[in-house]
KESE-574118 format. One record per residue (C-alpha): residue number from 1; x, y, z. Coordinates in steps of 0.001 Angstrom, whole numbers, plus 500000, padded with zeros to 6 digits. Example, Ala and Ser with C-alpha at 12.3 -4.5 7.8 and 13.67 -1.06 7.14 Angstrom:
<nodes>
+-----+--------+--------+--------+
| num |     c1 |     c2 |     c3 |
+-----+--------+--------+--------+
|   1 | 512300 | 495500 | 507800 |
|   2 | 513670 | 498940 | 507140 |
+-----+--------+--------+--------+
</nodes>
This chain:
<nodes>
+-----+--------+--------+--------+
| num |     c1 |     c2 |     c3 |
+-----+--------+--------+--------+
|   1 | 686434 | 698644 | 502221 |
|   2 | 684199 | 698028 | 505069 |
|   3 | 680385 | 697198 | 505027 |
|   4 | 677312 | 698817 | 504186 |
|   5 | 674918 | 698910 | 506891 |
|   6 | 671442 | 700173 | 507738 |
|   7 | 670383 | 702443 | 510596 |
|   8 | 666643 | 703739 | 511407 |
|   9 | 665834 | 705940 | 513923 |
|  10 | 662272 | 707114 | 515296 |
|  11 | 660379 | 710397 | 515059 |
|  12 | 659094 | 712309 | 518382 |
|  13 | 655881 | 714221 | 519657 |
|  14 | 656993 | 716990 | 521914 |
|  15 | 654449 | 716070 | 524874 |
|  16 | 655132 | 718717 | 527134 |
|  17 | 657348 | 722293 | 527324 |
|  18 | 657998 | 723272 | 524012 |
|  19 | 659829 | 726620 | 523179 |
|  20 | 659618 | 726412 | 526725 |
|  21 | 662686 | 724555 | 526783 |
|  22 | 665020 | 727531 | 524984 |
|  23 | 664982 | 729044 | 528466 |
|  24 | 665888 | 726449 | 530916 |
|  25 | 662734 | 725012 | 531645 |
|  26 | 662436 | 721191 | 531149 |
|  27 | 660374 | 719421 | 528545 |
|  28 | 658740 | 716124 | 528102 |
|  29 | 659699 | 714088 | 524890 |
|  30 | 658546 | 710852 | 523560 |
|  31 | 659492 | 708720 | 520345 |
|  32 | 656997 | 707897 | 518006 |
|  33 | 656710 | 704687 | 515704 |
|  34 | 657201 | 706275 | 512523 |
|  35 | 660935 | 706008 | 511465 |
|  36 | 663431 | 707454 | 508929 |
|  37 | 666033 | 704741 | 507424 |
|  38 | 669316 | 705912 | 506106 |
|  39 | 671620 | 702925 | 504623 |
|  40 | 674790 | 703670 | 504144 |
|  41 | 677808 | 701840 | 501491 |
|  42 | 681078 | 703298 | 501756 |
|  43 | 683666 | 703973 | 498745 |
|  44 | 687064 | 704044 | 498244 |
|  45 | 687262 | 707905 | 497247 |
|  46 | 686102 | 710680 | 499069 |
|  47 | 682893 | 711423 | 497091 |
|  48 | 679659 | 710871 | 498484 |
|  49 | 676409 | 710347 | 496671 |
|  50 | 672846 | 711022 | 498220 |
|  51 | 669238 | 709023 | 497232 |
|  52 | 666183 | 710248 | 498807 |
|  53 | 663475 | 708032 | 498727 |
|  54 | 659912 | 708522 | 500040 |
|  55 | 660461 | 711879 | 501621 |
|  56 | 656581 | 712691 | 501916 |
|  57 | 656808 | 716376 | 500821 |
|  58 | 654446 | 717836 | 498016 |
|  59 | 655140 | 720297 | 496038 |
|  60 | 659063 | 719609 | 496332 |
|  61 | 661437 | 722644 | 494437 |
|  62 | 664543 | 721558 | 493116 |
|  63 | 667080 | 724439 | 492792 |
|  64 | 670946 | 724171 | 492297 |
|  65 | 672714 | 727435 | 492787 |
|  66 | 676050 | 729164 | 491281 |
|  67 | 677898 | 727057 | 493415 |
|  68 | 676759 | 724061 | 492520 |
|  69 | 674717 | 723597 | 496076 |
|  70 | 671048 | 721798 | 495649 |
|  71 | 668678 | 722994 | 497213 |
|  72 | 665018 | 721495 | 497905 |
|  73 | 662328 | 723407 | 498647 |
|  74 | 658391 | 722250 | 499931 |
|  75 | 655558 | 724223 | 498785 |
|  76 | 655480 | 726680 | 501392 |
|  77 | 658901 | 727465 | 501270 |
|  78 | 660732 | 725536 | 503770 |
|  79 | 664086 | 724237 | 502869 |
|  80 | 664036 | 720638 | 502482 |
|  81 | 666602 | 720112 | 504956 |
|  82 | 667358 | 715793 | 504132 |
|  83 | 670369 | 716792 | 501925 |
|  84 | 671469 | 719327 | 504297 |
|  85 | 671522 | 717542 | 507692 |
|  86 | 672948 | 714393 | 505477 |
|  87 | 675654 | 717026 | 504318 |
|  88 | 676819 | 718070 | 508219 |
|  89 | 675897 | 714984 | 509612 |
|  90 | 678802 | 713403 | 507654 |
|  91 | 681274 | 716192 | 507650 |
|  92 | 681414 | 716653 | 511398 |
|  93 | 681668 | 712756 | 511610 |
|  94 | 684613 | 712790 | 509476 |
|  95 | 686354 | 714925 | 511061 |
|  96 | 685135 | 713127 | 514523 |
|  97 | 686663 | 710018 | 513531 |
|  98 | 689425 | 711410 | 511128 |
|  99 | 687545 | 709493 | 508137 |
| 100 | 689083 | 710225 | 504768 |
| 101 | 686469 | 708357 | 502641 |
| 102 | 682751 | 709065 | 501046 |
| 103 | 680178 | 707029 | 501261 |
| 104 | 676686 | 706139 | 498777 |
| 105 | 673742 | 707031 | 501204 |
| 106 | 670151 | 706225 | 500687 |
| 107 | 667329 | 708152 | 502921 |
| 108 | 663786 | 707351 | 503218 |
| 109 | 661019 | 708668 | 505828 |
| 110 | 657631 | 706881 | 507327 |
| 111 | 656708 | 710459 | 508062 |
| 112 | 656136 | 714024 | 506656 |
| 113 | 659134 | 716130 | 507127 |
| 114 | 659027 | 719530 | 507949 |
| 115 | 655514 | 718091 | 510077 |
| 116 | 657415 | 718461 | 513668 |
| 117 | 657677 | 715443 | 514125 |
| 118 | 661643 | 715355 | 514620 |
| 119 | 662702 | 713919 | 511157 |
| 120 | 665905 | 716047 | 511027 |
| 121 | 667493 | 714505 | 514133 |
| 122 | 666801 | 711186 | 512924 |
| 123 | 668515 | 711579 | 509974 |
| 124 | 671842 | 713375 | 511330 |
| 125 | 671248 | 710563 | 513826 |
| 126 | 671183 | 707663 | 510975 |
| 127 | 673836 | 708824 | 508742 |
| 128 | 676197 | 709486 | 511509 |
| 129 | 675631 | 705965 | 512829 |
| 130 | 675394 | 704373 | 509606 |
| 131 | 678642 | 706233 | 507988 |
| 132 | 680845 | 705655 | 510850 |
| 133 | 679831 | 701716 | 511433 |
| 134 | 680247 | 701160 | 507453 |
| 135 | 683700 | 702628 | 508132 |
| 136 | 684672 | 700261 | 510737 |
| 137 | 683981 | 702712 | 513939 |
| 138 | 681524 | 702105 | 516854 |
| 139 | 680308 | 705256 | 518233 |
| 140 | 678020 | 705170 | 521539 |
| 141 | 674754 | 706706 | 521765 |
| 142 | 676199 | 709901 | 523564 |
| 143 | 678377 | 710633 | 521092 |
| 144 | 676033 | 710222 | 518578 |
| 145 | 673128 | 712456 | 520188 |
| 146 | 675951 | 715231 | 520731 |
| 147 | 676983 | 715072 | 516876 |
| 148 | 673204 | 714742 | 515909 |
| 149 | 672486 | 717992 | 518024 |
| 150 | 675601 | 719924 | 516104 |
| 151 | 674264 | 718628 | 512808 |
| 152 | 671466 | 720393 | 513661 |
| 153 | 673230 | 723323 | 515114 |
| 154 | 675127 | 724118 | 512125 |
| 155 | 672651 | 724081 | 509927 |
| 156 | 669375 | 725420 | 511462 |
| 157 | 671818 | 727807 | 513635 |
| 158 | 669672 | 727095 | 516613 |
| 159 | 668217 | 723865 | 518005 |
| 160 | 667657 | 722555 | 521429 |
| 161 | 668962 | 718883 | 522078 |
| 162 | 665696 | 717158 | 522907 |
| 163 | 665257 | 715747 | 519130 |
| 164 | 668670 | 714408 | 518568 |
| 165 | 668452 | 712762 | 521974 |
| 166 | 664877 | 711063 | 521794 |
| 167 | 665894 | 709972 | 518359 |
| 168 | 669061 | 708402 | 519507 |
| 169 | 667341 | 707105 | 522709 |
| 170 | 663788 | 706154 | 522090 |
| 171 | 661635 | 706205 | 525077 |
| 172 | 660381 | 708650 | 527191 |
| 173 | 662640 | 711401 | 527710 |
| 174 | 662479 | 714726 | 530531 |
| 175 | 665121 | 717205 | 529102 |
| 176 | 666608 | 720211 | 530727 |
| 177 | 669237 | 722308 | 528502 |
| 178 | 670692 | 725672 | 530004 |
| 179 | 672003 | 726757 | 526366 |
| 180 | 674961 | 725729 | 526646 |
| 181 | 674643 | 721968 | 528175 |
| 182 | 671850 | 719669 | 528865 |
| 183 | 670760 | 716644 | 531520 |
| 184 | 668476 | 713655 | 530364 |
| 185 | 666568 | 710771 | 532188 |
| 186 | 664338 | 708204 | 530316 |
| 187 | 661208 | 707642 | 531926 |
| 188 | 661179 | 704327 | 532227 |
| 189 | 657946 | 703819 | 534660 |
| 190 | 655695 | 705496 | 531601 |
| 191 | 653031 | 703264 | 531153 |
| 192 | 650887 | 702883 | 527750 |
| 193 | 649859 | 706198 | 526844 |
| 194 | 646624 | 706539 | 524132 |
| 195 | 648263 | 709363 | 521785 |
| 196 | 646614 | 710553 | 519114 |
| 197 | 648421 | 712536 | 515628 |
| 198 | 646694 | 715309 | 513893 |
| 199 | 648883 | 716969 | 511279 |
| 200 | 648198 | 720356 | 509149 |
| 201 | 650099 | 722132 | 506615 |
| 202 | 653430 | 724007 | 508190 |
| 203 | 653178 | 727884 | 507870 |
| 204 | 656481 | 728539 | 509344 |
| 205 | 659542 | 727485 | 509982 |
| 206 | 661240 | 726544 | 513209 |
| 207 | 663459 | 729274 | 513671 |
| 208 | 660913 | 732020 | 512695 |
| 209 | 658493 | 730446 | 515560 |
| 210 | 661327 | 730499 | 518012 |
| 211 | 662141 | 733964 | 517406 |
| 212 | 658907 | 735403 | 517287 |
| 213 | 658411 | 733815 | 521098 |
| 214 | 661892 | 735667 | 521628 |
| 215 | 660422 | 739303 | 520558 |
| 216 | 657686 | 738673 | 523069 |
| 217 | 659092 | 737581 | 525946 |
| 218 | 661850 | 740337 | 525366 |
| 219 | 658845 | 742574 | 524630 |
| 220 | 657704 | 742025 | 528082 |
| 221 | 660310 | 740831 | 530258 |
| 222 | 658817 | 739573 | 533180 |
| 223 | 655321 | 738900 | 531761 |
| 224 | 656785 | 736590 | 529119 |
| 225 | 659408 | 734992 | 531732 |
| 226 | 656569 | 734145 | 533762 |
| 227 | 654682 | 732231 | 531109 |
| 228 | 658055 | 730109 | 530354 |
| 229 | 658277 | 729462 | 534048 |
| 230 | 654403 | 728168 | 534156 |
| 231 | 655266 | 725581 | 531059 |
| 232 | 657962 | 724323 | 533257 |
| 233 | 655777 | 723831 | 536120 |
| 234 | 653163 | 722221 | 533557 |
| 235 | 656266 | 720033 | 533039 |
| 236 | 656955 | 719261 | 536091 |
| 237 | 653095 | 718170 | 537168 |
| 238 | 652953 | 716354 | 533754 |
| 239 | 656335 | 713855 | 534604 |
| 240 | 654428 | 713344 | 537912 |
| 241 | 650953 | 712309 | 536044 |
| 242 | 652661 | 710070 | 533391 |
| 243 | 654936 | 708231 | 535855 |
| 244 | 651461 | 707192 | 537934 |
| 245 | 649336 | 706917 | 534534 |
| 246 | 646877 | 709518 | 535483 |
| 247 | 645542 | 710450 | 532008 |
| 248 | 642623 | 712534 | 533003 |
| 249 | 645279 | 714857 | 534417 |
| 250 | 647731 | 714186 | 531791 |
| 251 | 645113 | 715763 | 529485 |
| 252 | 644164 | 718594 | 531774 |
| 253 | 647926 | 719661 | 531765 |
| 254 | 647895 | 719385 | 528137 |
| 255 | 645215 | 721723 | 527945 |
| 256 | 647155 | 724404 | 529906 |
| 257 | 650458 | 723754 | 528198 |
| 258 | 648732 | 724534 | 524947 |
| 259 | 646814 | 727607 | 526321 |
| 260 | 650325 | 729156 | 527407 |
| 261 | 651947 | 728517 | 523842 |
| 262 | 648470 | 730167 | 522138 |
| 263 | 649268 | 732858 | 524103 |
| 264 | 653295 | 732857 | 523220 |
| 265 | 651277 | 733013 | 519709 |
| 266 | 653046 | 729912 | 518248 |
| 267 | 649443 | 727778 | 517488 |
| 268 | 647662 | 728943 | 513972 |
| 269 | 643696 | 728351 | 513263 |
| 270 | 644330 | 724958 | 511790 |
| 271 | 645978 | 723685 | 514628 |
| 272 | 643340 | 725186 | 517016 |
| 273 | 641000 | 723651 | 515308 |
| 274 | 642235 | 719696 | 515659 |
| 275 | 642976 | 720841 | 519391 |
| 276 | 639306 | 721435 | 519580 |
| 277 | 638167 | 718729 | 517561 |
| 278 | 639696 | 716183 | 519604 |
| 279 | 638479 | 717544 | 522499 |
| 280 | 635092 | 717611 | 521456 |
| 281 | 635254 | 713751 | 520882 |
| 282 | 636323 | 712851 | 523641 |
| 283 | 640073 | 713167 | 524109 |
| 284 | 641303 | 713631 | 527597 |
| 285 | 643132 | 716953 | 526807 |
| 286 | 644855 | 717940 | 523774 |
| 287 | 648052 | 720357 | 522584 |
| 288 | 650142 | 721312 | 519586 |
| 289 | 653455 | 719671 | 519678 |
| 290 | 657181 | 720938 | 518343 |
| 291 | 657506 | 724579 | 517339 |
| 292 | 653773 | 725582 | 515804 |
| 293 | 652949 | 727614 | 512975 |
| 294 | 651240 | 724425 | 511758 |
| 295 | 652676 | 720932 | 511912 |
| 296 | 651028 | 718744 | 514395 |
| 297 | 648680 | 718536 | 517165 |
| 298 | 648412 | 715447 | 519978 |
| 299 | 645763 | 714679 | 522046 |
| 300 | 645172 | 711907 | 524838 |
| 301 | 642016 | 710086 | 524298 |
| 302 | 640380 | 706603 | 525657 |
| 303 | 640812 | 704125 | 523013 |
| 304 | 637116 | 703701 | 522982 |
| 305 | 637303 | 707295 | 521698 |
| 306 | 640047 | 707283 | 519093 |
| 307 | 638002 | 706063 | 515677 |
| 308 | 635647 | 709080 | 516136 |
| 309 | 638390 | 711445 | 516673 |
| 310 | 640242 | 710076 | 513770 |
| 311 | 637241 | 709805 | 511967 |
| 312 | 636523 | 714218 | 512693 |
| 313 | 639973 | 715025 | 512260 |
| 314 | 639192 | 713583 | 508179 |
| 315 | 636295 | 716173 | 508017 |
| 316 | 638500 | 719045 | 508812 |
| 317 | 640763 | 718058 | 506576 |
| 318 | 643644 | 717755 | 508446 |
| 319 | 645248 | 713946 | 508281 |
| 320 | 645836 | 711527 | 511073 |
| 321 | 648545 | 710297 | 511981 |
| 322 | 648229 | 706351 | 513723 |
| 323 | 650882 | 705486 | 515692 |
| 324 | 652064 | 703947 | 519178 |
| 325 | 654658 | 706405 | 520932 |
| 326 | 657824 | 705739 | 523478 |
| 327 | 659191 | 702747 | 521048 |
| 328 | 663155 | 701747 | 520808 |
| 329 | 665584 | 704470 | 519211 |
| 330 | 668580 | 704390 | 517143 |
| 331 | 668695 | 700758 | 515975 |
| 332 | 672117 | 699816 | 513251 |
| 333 | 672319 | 696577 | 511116 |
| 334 | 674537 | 694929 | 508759 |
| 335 | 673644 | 694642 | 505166 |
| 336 | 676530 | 692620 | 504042 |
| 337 | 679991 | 692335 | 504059 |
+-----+--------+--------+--------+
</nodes>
């Protein structure tokens, strides 16, 4: 019958060239250690059950339609998208492996989801590990990234493969995709980098950010294809800083990179406001990170620096997130046989 097994994988903070990245210019990527655990029992039949445990979300909706579909919704209207990318995630790797047989799947999260902090690809990345080792099958990491990334395809209908491959990968990651393929190295010369997490309430989703960076650009052409091409070059001066652990420029970069998505118009008040916050306490430089419209902001800070930071992030009431950042990725484990 095979074995049930137990995969985690790690969230991400987008450090540099978000939305950036739609359009061919590279982007900066680095795990966080905050994880999401899927563990995964197969069955004889073909029916597969789903528990979600500790998801993180207030304010959750349960709806199930005329066709019998649940849906999950958070309180400001996002799809809950755990069931969804569990769903795909397990479809595609049937029919990957030519896998006739369901499974009993249990999800939980260390983090928020719907924050932008990545949790999607780690879960089409843990189910599709953790379904096709309970089955017997032994997929490598690319494969796995690539079916992660059309999990995520197939259901958000557009997604850029920087989260399924930093989840599957861990690390450090510089990412270039050209729409239709993408090129990876991990950064392996990154030394420690002092990160700190501030997180506010999402506003919008991730496709209604990317599109609304779409009407501009379009809007005007060669005004908004020069502001993509300045986040890649913020990109490329960023790699150069991290791989020497300059974090005074490191933080200066940031800066930029999040002045040119404020001006895309993908940062909200909220987030402005821990950006500013953290740079008033110290932090090196400071940036939102993933797709805006809320979610989370990051900031580079001397350790000596990070309690008061935390500390004024509290007062604004937006909540801090404490973690270390370019841990290990997909990791898969035996439960028992």
């Amino acid at each position: 019958m095979g074995m049930e097994i137990v995969a985690s994988a790690p969230g991400k903070v987008t450090l540099f060239g978000e939305h950036a990245v739609v359009y061919g210019e590279p982007a900066i990527v680095a795990s966080i250690d905050k994880r999401v655990y899927v563990k995964c029992k197969p069955r004889k039949d073909n029916i597969i059950t789903i528990s979600a445990l500790n998801l993180n979300v207030p304010g959750i909706i349960l709806t199930i339609d005329k066709d019998g579909e649940i849906k999950l919704e958070t309180d400001y209207g996002k799809v809950l998208s755990a069931v969804s990318y569990i769903k795909e995630a397990i479809k595609l790797t049937q029919e990957f492996l030519d896998i006739k047989y369901g499974a009993e799947i249990t999800i939980s999260s260390e983090m928020p989801v719907g924050a932008g902090l990545g949790t999607s690809a780690a879960v089409a990345v843990t189910t599709i590990a953790a379904f096709a080792k309970s089955h017997g099958y032994d997929l490598n990491l690319k494969d796995i990234a690539r079916l992660s990334w059309q999990t995520e395809l197939k259901v958000q209908g557009i997604a850029s493969p920087m989260d399924s491959t930093i989840a599957t990968y861990g690390g450090f990651i510089y990412l270039r995709y050209d729409g239709k393929d993408f090129e990876f190295e991990n950064m392996k010369g990154v030394g420690e980098l002092p990160l700190v997490i501030g997180y506010t309430r999402r506003l919008y989703k991730t496709g209604e950010m990317v599109a609304k960076v779409r009407r501009l650009i379009n809007r005007y052409n060669q005004l908004g294809g020069d502001l993509v091409k300045l986040i890649g070059r913020v990109v490329e001066l960023a790699k150069k800083a991290l791989l020497t652990n300059d974090l005074k420029t490191v933080g200066e970069l940031m800066n930029i990179n999040h002045g040119l998505l404020d001006t895309l118009g993908v940062s909200t008040k909220e987030l402005n406001d821990i950006v500013y916050i953290m740079r008033g306490f110290g932090a090196y430089g400071s940036k939102l990170s993933g797709a805006g419209g809320g979610g989370v902001a990051i900031g580079v800070a001397p350790k000596r620096r990070m309690r008061e930071i935390i500390a004024a992030l509290k007062l604004i009431e937006a909540t801090p997130i404490e973690t270390s950042i370019g841990g290990k990725g997909l990791k898969i484990g035996k439960l028992k046989t």
